[in-house]
C-alpha positions in Angstrom: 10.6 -7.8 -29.1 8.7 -9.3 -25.8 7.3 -5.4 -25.7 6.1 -5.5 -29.1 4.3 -8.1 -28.9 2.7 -7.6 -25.4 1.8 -4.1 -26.7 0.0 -5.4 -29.8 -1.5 -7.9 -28.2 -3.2 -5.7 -26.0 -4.8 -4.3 -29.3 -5.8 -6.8 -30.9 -7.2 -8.9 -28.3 -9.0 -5.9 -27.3 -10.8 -6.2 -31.1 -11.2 -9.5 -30.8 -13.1 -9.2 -27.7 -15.0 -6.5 -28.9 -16.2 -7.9 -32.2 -17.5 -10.8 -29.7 -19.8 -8.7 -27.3 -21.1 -6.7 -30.8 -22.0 -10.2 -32.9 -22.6 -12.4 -30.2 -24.4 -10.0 -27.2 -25.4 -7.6 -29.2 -23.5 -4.4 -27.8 -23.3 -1.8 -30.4 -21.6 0.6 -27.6 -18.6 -1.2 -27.6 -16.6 0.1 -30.4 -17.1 3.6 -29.2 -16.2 2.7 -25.2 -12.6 1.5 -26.7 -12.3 4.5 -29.4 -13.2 7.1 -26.3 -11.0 5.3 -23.9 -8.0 5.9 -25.7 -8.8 9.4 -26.2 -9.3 9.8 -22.7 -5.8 7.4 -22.1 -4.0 9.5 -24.2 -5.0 12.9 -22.5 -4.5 11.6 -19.1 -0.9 10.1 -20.2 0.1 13.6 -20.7 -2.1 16.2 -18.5 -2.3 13.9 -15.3 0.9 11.9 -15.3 3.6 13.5 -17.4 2.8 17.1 -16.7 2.6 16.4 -13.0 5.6 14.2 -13.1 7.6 17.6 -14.3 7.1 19.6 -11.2 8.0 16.5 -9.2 11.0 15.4 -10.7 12.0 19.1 -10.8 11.8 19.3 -7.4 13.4 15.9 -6.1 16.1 15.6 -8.7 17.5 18.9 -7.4 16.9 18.0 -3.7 18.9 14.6 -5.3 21.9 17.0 -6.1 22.2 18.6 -3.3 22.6 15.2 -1.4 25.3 13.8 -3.6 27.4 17.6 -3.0 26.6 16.8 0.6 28.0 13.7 0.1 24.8 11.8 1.6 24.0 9.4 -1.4 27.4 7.8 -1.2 27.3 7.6 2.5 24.1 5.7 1.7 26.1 3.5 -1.0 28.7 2.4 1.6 26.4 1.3 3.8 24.1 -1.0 1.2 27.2 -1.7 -1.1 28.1 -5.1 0.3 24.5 -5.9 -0.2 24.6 -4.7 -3.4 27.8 -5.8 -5.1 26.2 -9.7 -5.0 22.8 -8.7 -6.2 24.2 -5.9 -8.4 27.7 -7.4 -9.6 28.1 -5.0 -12.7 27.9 -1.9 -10.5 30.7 -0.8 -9.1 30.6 -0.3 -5.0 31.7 3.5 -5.4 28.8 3.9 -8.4 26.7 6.9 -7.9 23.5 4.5 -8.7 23.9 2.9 -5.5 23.0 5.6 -3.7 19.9 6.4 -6.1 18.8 3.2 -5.8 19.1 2.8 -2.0 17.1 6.5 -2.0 14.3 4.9 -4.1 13.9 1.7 -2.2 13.7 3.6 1.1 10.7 6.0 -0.8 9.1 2.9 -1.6 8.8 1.4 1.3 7.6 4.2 3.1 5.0 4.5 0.7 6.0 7.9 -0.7 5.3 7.4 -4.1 6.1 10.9 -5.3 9.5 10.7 -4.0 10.4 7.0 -5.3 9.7 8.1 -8.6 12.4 10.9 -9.1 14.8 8.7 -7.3 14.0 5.6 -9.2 14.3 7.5 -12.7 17.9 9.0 -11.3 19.3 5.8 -10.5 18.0 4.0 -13.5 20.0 7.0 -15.6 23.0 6.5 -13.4 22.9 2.9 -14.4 23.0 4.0 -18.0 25.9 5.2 -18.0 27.4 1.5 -17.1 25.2 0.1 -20.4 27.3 -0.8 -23.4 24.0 -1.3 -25.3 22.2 2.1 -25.1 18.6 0.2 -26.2 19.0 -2.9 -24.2 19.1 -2.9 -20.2 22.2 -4.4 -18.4 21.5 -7.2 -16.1 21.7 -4.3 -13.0 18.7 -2.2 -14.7 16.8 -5.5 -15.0 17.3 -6.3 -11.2 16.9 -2.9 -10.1 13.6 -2.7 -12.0 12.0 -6.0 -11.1 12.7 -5.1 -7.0 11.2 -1.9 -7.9 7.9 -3.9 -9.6 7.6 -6.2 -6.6 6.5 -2.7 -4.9 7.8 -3.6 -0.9 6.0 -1.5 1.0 6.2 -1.2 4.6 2.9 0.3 5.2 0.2 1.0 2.5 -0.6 4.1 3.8 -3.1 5.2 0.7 -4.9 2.2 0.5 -5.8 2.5 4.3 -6.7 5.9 3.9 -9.2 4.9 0.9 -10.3 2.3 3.4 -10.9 5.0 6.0 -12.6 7.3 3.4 -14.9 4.1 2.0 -16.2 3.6 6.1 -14.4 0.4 6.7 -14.7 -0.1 10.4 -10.6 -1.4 10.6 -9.4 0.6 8.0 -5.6 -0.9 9.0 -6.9 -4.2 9.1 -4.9 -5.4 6.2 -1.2 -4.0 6.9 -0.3 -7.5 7.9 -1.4 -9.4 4.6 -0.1 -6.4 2.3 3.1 -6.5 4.0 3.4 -10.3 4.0 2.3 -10.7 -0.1 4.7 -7.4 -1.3 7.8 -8.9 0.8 7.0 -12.4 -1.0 6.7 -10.6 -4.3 10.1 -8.9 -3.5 12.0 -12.1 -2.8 10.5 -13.8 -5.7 11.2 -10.9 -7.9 15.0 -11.5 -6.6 15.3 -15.1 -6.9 13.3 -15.5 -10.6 16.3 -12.4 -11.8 19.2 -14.1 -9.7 18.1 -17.5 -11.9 18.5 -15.4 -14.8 21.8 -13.9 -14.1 23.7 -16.4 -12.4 23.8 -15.0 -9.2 24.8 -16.9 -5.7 22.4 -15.5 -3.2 23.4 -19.0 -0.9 26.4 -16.5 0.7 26.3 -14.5 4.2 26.4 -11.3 2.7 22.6 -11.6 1.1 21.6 -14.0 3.3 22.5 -11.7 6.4 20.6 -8.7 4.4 17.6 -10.7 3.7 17.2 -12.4 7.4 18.0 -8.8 9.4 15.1 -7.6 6.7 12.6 -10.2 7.4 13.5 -10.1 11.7 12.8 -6.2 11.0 9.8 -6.8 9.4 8.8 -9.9 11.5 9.6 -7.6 14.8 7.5 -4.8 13.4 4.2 -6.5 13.3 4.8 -7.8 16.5 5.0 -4.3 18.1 2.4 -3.0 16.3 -0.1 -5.9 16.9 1.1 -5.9 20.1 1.0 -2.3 21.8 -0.9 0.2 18.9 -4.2 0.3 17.8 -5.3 0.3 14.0 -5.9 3.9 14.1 -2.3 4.7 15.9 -0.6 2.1 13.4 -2.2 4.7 10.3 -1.8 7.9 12.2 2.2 6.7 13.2 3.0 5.7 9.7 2.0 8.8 7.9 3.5 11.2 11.0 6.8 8.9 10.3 7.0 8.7 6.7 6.5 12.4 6.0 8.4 13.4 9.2 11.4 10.9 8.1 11.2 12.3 4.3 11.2 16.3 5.9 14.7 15.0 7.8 16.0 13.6 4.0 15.4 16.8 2.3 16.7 18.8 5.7 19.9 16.6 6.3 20.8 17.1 2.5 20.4 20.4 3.0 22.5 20.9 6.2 25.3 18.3 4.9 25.9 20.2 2.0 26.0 23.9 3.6 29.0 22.3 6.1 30.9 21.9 2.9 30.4 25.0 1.9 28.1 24.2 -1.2 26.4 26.4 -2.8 23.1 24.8 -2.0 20.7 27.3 -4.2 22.9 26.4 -7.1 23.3 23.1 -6.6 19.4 22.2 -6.3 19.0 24.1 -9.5 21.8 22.2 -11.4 19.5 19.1 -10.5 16.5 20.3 -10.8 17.1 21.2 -14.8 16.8 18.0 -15.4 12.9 17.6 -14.5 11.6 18.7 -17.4 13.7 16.8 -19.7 12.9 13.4 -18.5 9.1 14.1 -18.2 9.1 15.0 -21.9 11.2 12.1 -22.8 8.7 9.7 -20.9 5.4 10.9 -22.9 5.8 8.8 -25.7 6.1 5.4 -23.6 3.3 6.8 -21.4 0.7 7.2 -23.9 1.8 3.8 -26.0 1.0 1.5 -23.0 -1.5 3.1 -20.9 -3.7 3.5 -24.6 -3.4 -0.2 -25.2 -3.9 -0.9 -21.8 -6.9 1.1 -21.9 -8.5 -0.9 -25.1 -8.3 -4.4 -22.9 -9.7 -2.6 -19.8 -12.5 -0.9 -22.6 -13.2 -3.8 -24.4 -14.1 -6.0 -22.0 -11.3 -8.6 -21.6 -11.1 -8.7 -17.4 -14.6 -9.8 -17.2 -14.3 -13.1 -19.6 -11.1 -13.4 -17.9 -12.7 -13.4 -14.6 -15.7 -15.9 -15.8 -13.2 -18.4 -17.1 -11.8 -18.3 -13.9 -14.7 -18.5 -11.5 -15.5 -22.1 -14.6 -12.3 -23.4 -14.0 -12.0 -23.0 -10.3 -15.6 -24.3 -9.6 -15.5 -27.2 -11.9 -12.2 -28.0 -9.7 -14.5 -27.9 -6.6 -12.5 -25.3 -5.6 -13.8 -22.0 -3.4 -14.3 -19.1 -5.8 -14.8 -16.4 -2.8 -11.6 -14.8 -4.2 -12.9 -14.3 -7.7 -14.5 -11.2 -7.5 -11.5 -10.0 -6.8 -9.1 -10.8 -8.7 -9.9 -7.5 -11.7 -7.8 -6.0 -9.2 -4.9 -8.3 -9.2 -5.3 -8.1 -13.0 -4.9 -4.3 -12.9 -2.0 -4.1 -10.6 0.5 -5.2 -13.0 -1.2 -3.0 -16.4 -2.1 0.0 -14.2 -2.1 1.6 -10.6 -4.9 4.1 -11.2 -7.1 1.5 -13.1 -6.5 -1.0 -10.2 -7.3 1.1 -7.5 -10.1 2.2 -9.6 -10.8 -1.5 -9.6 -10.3 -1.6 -6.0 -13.2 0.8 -4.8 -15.6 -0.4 -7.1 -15.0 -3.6 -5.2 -15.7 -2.2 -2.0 -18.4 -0.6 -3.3 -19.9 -3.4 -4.8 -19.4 -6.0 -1.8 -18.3 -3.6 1.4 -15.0 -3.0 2.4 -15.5 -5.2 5.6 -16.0 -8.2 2.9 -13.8 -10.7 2.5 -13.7 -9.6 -1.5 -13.2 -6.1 -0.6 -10.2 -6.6 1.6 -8.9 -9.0 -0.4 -8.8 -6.3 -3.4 -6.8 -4.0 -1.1 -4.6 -6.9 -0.3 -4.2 -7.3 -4.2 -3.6 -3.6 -4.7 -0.8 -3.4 -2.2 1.0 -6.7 -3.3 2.8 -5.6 -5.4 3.4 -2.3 -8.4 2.7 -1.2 -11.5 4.9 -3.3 -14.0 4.2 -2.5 -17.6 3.7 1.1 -16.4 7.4 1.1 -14.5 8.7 -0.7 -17.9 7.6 1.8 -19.8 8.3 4.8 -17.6 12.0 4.1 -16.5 12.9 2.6 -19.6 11.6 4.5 -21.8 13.1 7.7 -19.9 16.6 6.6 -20.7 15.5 5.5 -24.6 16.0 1.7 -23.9 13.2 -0.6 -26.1 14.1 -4.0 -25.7 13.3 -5.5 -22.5 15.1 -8.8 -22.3 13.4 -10.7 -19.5 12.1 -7.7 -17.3 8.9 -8.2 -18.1 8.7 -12.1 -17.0 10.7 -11.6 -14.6 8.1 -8.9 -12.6 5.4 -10.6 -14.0 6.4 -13.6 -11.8 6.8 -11.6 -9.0 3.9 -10.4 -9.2 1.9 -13.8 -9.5 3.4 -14.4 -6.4 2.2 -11.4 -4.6 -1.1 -12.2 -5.9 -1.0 -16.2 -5.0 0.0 -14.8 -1.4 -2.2 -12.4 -0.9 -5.1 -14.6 -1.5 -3.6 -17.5 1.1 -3.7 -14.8 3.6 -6.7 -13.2 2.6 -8.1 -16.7 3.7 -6.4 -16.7 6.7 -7.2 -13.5 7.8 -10.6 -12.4 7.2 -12.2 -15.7 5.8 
């Protein structure tokens, strides 16, 4: 019920707020901005999401077949299953999920969206098939969808390049702070499920995983502090991530034509299910990103953002970081409206201001998590969300609480 309520909450507080500004300020516009807005909502849900969504998950969920013919995806399972059977104890280490999931993961954090996507879909629909309760996720789905929120992200490619197109001087200036906030949102995100569920992550197995991923992280920013420019650092992450994803699609390929798979056939036996899945999806789509749209319409981020700037200055506190912070609210309701949110910062203030960078720092802290609830549950039917929704939520506070501390240390 935890969506129900979120979701009419969103429309009702979105009234509330409206019939303020139109007895109290006097704006007669309001009404119609939050009417138009979910007109517009709607249409966008379908045309530039859903539509687009098709042809991509056409494509990568028969690229996705030919890899599990080749045998690749379960290669990949091996390696990440002892990893994976303490974080993901319902799944078994042979599951086909495993390898879906270690195929997202690796999209995400090389920032290729549009393949993490078509993965992330395919592994939560392999973890299905492990749920007793078809409307209800498993503990695994919640897990698996909570890492996905936290949005790790090696290098935020996109939000440089937005730098780069807004005339920021560093445009790579904040790869560090991104990458320090979205690996603190990822292990909160771990820790707040593993509470949940009982886990054990006190054991060599995780703690091996997690160390080896923060020394590789940790050893990372070294090098690339230490020998490349800001401009090589963007111009070698998108050369690698594109170059990397090319080898994916050409190692599948190439694996599955030594076994004598029909590869053709193969990508088209995946690739079916594209269209399927995008259809499915619409309805969730266009519930939450229309009642997101009425609190973005109607007003609610900027009395959120005064009470803040109040609170925080009544506390004697700095309030450089307010301005901000419509991002950080965003993130978690919509990826499109906070990087909208982003650039109108940077427009506002400069990118080179502390309140510019810090609202790229927000927008790479972390993902989209009503918008990933609704999209990767809702394309395998399931409605009640347990404690997904805290659960990323929390994560995602802590991306934001981190990204301002570095913000500060940074660029302040």
């Amino acid at each position: 019920m935890s969506l129900t309520y979120i979701w009419s909450g969103f429309f009702v507080v979105g009234l509330l707020a409206a019939l303020l500004q139109f007895f109290f300020m006097g704006d007669t516009e309001i009404f119609k901005r939050i009417v138009d807005g979910t007109f517009v909502s709607a249409k966008s849900s379908v045309m530039d999401i859903a539509l687009p969504l098709a042809g991509v998950m056409t494509l990568w969920l028969g690229i996705m077949n030919v890899g599990e013919k080749a045998g690749a995806v379960n290669l990949l399972a091996k390696i990440i299953a002892p990893f994976f059977s303490r974080i993901f104890p319902g799944v078994p280490s042979n599951h086909p999920a495993n390898g879906h999931m270690v195929m997202n993961f690796s999209a995400n954090l090389l920032g290729l969206d549009n393949a993490a996507t078509p993965f992330g879909l395919k592994a939560m629909e392999s973890l299905q098939t492990l749920n007793p309760k078809a409307d209800e996720p498993t503990d695994a789905q919640i897990m698996f969808l909570v890492l996905h929120t936290s949005g790790l992200t090696l290098i935020p490619v996109a939000i440089m390049a937005q730098r780069s197109i807004m005339g920021a001087a560093d445009p790579a200036d904040i790869f560090i702070p991104c990458l320090i906030a979205t690996y603190v949102a990822t292990v909160t995100g771990i820790i707040a499920v593993s509470i949940r569920q009982r886990i054990n992550l006190i054991n060599r197995v995780v703690l091996g995983w997690l160390g080896g991923l923060t020394a590789a992280i940790l050893g990372m920013i070294w090098y690339f502090t230490a020998y490349l420019s800001k401009a090589e650092i963007q111009k070698f992450s998108t050369v690698f991530s594109n170059l990397l994803l090319l080898l994916v699609i050409v190692g599948f390929i190439l694996g599955a034509l030594r076994k004598k798979v029909n590869v053709y056939d193969a990508f088209i036996e995946g690739a079916k299910g594209g269209i399927d899945t995008s259809i499915k999806v619409i309805p969730y789509l266009v519930g939450m990103l229309v009642a997101i749209s009425v609190i973005r319409n109607a007003g609610v981020f900027n009395f959120v953002v005064q009470g803040f700037t109040w609170v925080f200055t009544h506390l004697g506190l700095n309030t450089d970081f307010v301005p901000a912070l419509p991002t950080a609210l965003m993130k978690p309701l919509s990826g499109s409206g906070a990087k909208a949110m982003m650039i109108d910062t940077m427009q506002t203030y400069g990118p080179d201001s502390f309140v510019g960078r810090l609202a790229c720092v927000f927008n790479g802290s972390a993902d989209t998590t009503f918008y990933i609830v609704a999209l990767y549950f809702g394309s395998v039917g399931i409605r009640k969300t347990r404690y997904a929704i805290s659960c990323g939520l929390i994560a995602d506070f802590a991306g934001v609480v981190t990204a301002i501390a570095v913000a500060y240390l940074f660029f302040h």
